[in-house]
C-alpha positions as CSV (number, residue, x, y, z in Angstrom):
1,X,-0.8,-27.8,2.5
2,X,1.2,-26.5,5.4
3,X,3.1,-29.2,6.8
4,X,3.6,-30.8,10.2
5,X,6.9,-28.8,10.8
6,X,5.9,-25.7,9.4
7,X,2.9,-26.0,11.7
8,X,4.8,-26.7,15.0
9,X,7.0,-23.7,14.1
10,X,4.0,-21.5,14.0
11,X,3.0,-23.3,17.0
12,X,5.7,-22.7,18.9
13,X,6.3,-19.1,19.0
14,X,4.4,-18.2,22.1
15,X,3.8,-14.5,23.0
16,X,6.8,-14.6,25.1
17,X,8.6,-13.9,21.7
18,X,8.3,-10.5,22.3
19,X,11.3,-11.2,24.5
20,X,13.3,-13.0,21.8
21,X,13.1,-10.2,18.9
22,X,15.3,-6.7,17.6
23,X,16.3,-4.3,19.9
24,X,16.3,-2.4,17.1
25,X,12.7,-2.4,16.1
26,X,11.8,0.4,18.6
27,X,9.5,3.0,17.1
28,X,10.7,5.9,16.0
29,X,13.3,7.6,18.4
30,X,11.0,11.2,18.4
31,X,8.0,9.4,19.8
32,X,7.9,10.9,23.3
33,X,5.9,8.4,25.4
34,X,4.9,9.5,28.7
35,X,2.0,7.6,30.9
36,X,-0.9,9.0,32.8
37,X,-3.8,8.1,34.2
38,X,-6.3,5.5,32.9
39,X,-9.5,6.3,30.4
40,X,-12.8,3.9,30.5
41,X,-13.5,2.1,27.4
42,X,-17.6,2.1,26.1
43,X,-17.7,-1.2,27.3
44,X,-17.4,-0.2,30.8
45,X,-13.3,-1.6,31.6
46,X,-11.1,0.8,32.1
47,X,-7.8,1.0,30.4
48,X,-4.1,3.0,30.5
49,X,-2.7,3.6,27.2
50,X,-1.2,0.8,25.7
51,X,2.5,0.8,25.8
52,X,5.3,-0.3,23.7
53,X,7.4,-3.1,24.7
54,X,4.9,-4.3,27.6
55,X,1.4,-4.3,25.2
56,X,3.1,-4.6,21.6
57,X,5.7,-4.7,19.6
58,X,6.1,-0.9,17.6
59,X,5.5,-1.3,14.3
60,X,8.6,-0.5,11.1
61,X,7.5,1.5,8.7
62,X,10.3,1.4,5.8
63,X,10.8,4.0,4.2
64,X,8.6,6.4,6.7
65,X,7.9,6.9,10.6
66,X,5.7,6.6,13.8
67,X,4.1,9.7,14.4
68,X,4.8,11.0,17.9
69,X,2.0,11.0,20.3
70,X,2.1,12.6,24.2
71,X,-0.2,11.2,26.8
72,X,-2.5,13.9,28.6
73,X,-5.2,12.8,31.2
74,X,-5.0,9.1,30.1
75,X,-5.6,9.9,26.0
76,X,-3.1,9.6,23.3
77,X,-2.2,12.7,22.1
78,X,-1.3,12.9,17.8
79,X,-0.9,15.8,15.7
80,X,-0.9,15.9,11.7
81,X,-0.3,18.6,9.4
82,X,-1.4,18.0,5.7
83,X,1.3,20.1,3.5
84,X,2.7,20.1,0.4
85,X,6.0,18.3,0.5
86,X,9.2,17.9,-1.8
87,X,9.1,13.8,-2.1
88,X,12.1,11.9,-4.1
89,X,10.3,9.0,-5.4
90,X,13.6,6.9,-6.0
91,X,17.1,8.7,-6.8
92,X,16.5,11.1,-9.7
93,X,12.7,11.3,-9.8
94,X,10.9,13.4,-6.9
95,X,8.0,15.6,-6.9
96,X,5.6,18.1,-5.4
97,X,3.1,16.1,-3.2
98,X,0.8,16.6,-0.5
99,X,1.5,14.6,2.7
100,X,1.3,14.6,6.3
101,X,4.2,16.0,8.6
102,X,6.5,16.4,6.2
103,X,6.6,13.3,4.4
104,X,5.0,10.8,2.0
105,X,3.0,9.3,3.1
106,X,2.0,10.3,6.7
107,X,3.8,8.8,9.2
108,X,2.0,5.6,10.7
109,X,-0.8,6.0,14.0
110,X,0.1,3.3,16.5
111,X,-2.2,2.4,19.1
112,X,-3.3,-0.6,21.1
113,X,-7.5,-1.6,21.7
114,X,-9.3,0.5,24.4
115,X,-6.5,3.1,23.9
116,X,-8.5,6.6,23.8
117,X,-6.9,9.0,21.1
118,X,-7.1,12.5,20.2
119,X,-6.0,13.7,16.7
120,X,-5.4,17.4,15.7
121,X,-5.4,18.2,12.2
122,X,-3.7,21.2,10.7
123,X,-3.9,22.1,7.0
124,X,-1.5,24.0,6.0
125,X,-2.6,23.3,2.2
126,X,-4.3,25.7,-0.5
127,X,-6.8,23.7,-0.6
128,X,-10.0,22.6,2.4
129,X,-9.3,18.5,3.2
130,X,-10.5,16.4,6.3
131,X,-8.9,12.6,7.2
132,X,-11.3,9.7,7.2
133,X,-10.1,6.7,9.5
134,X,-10.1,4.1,6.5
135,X,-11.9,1.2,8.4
136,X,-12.0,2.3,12.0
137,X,-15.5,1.8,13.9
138,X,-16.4,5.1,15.6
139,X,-19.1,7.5,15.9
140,X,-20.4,9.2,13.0
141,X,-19.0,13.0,13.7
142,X,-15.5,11.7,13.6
143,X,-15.6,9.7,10.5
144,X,-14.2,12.7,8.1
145,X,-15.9,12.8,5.4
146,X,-16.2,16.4,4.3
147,X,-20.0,17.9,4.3
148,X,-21.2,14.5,5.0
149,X,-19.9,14.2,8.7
150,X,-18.4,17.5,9.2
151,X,-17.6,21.1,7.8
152,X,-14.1,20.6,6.1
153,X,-10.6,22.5,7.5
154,X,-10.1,25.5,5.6
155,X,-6.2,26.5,4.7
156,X,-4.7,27.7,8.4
157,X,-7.5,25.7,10.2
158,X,-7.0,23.1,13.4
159,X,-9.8,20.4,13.7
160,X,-9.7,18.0,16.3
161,X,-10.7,14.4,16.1
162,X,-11.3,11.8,19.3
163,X,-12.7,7.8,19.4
164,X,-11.9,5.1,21.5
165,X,-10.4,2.2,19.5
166,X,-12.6,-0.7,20.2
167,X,-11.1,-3.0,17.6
168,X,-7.4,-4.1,16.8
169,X,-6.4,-4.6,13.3
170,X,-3.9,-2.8,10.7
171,X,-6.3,0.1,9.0
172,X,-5.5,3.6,6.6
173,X,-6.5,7.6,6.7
174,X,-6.7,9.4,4.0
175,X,-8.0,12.7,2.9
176,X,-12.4,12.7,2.2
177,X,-12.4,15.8,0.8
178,X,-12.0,15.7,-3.0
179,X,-10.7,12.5,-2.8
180,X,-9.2,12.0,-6.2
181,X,-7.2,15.0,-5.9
182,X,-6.5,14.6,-3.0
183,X,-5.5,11.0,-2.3
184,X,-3.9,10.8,-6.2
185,X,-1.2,13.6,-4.5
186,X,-0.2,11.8,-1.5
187,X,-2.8,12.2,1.5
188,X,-2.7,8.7,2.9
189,X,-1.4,7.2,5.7
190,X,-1.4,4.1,8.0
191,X,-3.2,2.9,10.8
192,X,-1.7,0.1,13.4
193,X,-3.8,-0.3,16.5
194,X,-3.1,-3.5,18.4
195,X,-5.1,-6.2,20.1
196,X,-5.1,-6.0,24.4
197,X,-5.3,-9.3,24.8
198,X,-3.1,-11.1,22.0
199,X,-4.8,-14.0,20.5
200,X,-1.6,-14.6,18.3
201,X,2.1,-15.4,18.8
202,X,3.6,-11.5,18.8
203,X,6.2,-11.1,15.6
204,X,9.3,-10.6,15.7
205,X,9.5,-8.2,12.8
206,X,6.3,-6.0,11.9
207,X,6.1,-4.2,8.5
208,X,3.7,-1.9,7.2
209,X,3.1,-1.5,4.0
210,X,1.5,1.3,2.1
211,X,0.8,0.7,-2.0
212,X,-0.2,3.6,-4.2
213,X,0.2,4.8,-7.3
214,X,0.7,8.1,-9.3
215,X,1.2,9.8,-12.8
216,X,4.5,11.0,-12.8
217,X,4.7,12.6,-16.9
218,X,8.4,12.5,-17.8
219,X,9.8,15.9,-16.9
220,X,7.2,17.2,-14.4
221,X,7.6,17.6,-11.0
222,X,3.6,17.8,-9.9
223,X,1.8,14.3,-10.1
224,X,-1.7,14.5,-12.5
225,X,-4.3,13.7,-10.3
226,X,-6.8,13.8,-13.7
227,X,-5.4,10.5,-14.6
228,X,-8.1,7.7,-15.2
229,X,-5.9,4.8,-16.0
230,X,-2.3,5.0,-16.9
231,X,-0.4,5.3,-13.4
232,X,3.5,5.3,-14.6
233,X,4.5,5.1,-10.8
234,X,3.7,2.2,-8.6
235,X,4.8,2.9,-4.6
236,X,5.6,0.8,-1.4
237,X,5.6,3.5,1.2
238,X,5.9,6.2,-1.5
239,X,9.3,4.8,-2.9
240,X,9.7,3.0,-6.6
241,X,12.2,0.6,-6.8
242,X,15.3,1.1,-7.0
243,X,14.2,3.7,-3.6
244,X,12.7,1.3,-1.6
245,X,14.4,0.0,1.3
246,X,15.0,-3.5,2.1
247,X,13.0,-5.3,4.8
248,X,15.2,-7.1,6.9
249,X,14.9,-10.4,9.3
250,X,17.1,-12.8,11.0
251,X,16.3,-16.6,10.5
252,X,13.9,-18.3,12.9
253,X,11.8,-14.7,13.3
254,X,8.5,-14.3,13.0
255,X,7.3,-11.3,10.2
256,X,4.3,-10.1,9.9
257,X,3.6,-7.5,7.0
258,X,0.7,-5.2,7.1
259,X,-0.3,-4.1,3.3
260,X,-2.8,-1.2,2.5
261,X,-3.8,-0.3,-0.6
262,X,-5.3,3.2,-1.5
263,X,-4.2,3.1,-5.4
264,X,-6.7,4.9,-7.5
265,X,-7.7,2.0,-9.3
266,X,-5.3,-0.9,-9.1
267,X,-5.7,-4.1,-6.8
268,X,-2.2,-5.4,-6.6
269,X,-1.2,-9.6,-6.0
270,X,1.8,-9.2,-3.9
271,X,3.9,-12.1,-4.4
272,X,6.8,-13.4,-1.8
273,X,9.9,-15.2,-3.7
274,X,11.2,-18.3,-1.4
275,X,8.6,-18.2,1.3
276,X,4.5,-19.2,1.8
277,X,2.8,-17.6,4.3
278,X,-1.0,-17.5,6.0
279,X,-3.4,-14.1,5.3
280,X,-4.0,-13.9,9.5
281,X,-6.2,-10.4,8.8
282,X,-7.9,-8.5,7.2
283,X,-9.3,-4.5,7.8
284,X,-12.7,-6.3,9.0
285,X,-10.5,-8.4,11.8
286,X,-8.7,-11.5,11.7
287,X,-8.9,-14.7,9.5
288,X,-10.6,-17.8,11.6
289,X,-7.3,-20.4,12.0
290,X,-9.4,-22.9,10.0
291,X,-9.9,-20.5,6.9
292,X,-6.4,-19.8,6.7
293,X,-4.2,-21.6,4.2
294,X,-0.7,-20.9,2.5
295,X,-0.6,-18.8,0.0
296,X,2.3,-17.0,-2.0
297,X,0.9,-14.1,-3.3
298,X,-2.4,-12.1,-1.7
299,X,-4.3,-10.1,-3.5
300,X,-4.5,-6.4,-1.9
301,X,-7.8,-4.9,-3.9
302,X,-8.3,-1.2,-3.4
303,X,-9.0,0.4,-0.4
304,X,-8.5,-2.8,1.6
305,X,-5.7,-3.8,3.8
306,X,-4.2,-7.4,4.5
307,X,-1.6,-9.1,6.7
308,X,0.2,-11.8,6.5
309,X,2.4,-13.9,8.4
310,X,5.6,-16.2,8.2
311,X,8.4,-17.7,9.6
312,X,12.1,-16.0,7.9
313,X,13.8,-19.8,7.5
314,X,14.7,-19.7,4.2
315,X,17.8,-17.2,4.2
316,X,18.4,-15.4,1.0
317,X,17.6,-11.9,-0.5
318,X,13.6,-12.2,-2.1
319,X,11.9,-10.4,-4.2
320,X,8.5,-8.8,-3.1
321,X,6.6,-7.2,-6.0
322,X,2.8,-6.7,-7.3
323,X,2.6,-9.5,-10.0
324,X,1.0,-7.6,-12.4
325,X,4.4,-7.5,-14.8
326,X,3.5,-3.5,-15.9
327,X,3.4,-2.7,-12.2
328,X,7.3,-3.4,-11.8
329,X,8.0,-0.4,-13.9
330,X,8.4,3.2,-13.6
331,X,7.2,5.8,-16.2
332,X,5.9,3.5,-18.4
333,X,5.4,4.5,-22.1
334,X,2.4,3.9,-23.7
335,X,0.9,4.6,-27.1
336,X,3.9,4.1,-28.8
337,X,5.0,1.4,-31.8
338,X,6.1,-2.5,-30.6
339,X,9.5,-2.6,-31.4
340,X,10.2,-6.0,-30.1
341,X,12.6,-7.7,-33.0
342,X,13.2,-4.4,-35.2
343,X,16.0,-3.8,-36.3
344,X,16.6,0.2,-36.4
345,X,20.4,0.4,-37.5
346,X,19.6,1.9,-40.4
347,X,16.8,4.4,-39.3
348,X,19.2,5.5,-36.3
349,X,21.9,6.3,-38.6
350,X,19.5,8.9,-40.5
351,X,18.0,10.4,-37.6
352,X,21.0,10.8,-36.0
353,X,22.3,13.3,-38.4
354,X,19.7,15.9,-37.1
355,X,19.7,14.7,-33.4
356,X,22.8,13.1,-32.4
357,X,21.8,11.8,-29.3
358,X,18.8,9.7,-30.7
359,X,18.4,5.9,-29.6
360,X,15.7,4.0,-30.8
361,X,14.7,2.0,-27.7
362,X,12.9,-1.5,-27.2
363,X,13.6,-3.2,-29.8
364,X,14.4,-6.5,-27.8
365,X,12.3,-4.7,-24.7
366,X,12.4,-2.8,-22.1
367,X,15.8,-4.1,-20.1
368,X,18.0,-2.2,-22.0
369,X,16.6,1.2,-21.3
370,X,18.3,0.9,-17.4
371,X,21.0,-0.3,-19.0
372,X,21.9,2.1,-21.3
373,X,21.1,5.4,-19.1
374,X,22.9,3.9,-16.2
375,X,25.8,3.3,-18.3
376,X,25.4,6.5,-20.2
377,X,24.4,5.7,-23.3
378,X,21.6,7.9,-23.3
379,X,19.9,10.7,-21.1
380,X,16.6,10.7,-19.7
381,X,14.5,13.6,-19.3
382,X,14.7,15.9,-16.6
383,X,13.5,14.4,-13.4
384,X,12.6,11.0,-14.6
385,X,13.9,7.8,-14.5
386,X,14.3,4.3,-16.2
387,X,11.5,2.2,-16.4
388,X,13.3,-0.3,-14.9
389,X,15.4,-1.2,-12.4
390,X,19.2,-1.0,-11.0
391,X,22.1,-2.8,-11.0
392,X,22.1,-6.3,-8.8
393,X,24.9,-8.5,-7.5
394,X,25.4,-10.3,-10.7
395,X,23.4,-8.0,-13.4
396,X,21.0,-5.4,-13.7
397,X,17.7,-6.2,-12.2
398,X,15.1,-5.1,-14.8
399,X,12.1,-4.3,-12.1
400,X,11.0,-1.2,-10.6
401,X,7.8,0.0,-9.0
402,X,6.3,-1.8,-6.6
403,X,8.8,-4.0,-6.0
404,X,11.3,-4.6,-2.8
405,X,13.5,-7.0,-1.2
406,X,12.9,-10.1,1.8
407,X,16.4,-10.1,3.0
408,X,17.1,-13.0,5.3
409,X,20.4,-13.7,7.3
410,X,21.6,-16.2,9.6
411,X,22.5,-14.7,12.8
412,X,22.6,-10.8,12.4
413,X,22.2,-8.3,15.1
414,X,21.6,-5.2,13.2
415,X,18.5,-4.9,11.0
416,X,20.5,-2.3,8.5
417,X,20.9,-3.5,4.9
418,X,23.2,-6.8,5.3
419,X,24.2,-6.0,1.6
420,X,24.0,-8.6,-1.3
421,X,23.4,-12.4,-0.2
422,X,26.4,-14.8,-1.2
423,X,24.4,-18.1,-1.5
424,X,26.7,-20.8,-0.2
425,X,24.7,-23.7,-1.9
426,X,25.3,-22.1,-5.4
427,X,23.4,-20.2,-7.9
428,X,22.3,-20.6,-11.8
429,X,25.4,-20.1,-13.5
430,X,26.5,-20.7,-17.6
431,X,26.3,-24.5,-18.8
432,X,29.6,-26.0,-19.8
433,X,30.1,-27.8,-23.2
434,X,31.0,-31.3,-21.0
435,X,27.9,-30.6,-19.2
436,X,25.7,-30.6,-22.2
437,X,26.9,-33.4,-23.5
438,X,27.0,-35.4,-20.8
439,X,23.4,-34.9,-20.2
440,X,22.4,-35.1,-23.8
441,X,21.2,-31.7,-24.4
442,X,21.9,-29.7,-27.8
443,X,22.0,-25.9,-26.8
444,X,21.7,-25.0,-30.4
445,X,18.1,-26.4,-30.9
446,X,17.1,-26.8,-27.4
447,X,15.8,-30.4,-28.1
448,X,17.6,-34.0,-27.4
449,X,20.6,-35.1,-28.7
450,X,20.7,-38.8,-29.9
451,X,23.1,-40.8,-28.3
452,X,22.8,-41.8,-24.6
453,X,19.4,-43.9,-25.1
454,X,17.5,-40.3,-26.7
455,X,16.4,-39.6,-29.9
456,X,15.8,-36.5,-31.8
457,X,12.3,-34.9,-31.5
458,X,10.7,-35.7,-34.6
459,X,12.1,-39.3,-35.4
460,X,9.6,-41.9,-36.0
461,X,8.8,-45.2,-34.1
């Protein structure tokens, strides 16, 4: 249940906040923004194109971009190129993809309701596509699916694309046109379009969110789009863990992050450490006030976005991840023996006499495998990486994937990585022997101790 204060803060952040928020959180610094004349929505008002700072705060898209727009004769004015692109999926993985404008994945479409758009689409791939506009309500002609709705762009071709946004919400696009092909490579995007008339307190910090996943095989630079059901890489934004960047907030801010999911076949629980929040939307619109509730994980299922809202006060670095535990990993193995508790000393010994560099690995799990290759222990293969993790403040952190990091500061002014958080209220640290026996606890069986009024587990009485 959210309590009295929690629901006064929520309260109390008015739309003036847009006032109070980054000066940093500008969209992207190539987005030329120029402001014409005024273009008459179906419902018969008449609206200029929304703009930033007076109709919404831009959107951040870690990891990725706006994409640029002009303004001719009162419609917004966006371009995409689908192209094969060179994407590093975290330091010492990358791959040959398909995206949009140079990146993976496409940079995010910002708009605001009643905003009329026009979208050019150039494929410069080897293959035909189109772009669907995942959730968007528009006429039928410019819904994108290939032979369905419309012939689909041939290599070297330039369709053009052109609605009225009548709703607000967060949405996707993504290629229609052999879609598991396709999509599995990279064609996806993100969709922000925001409401006129804002029903809810503006954030302060505005995250979108893209999950996906790929097969990556260990040594291979082209992701398998046959794959059915083994995904090795799991993506926020197209970057695995240790390569995603950190999403940053100063106490007392309001965040709002916007997650779409366009995996193949994985719904993904996204779980918040230190925080609850409320689910405020949907891709269908937003969620009634009296619906909402806190929650600290929400389930993303495939081809469905949702955005959710808190206050940062709570200051510490948190961990953001998909809680399914084999979705924190990259390049996972499968198909191969349980080693858990084997002991392998003496089989290494033999192999190593014909390859010296052999390790038997997982024999107390996976952790050590980051371990070892970041300390050099071992090699991986050829553009591949651990299946888990990076080194942390105090240890390694044995995640990867689809996982990131809620950092929270007191007071900052810059929204650039504040570094490793130094809790001043302490952290889980070793016992000490005076400590155990002050408190009657016998680390060697992990049961009572007698003395002190306790008994040992087992006695009778």
């Amino acid at each position: 249940m959210t309590s009295r204060r929690d629901a006064l803060k929520l309260a109390g952040l008015s739309a003036g906040a847009l006032a109070l928020g980054n000066g940093t959180a500008a969209a992207s610094t190539n987005t030329a923004y120029a402001y014409s004349t005024s273009v008459r929505h179906k419902s018969g008002r008449t609206y200029s194109p929304g703009q930033p700072g007076r109709d919404y705060r831009p959107v951040e898209t870690p990891n990725g971009s706006t994409l640029p727009y002009t303004v001719k004769d009162g419609v917004k004015v966006f371009h995409l190129v689908a192209e094969e692109v060179e994407h590093e999926f975290a330091p010492g993985l990358s791959g040959r993809c398909w995206g949009y404008n140079g990146q993976v994945h496409g940079p995010t479409i910002e708009a605001v309701e009643g905003d009329r758009v026009r979208i050019y689409v150039t494929n410069k791939l080897i293959a035909p596509t189109t772009v669907h506009w995942h959730g968007v309500i528009l006429n039928s002609g410019m819904d994108g699916v290939g032979g369905l709705n419309q012939r689909s762009i041939h290599p070297g071709e330039t369709f053009v694309y052109e609605w009225t946004f009548t709703q607000y919400g967060t949405f996707m696009y993504h290629s229609h046109h052999d879609e598991m092909t396709q999509i599995a490579m990279g064609l996806m995007g993100m969709i922000v379009v925001h409401p006129r008339r804002p029903s809810e307190p503006l954030p302060d910090r505005d995250f979108a969110l893209m999950l996906s996943t790929w097969m990556m095989r260990p040594g291979v630079r082209r992701p398998d789009p046959n794959e059915m059901a083994d995904f090795n890489v799991l993506t926020i934004n197209g970057k695995a863990y240790p390569g995603t960047a950190p999403l940053v907030a100063r106490t007392g801010q309001r965040v709002r992050f916007r997650i779409g999911n366009l995996s193949a076949m994985h719904h993904h629980p996204i779980h918040l450490h230190g925080y609850a929040f409320e689910e405020i939307m949907t891709d269908g619109g937003l969620v009634p006030k009296s619906a909402r509730r806190p929650e600290t994980t929400t389930l993303v299922p495939v081809g469905a976005t949702r955005t959710v809202e808190l206050i940062a006060d709570n200051p510490g670095d948190w961990a953001m991840h998909c809680h399914m535990t084999h979705h924190v990993m990259n390049q996972m193995g499968h198909g191969i023996p349980n080693m858990v508790g084997v002991d392998p000393s003496s089989f290494d010994a033999r192999v190593a006499s014909l390859l010296p560099a052999y390790m038997t690995m997982g024999q107390d799990g996976m952790g050590e495998m980051g371990v070892h290759i970041e300390s050099g222990h071992m090699r991986a293969p050829e553009n591949s990486i651990p299946m888990v993790g990076a080194q942390g403040p105090h240890d390694y952190i044995t995640m990867g994937g689809m996982f990131t990091i809620f950092k929270v500061r007191n007071g900052i002014s810059s929204y650039a990585d504040p570094g490793w958080y130094d809790d001043p209220l302490g952290m889980a640290r070793p016992a000490t022997a005076d400590e155990l026996r002050h408190d009657g606890i016998d680390a060697q069986v992990g049961a009572p101790m007698t003395g002190h009024g306790m008994t040992k587990m087992g006695d009778d009485h």
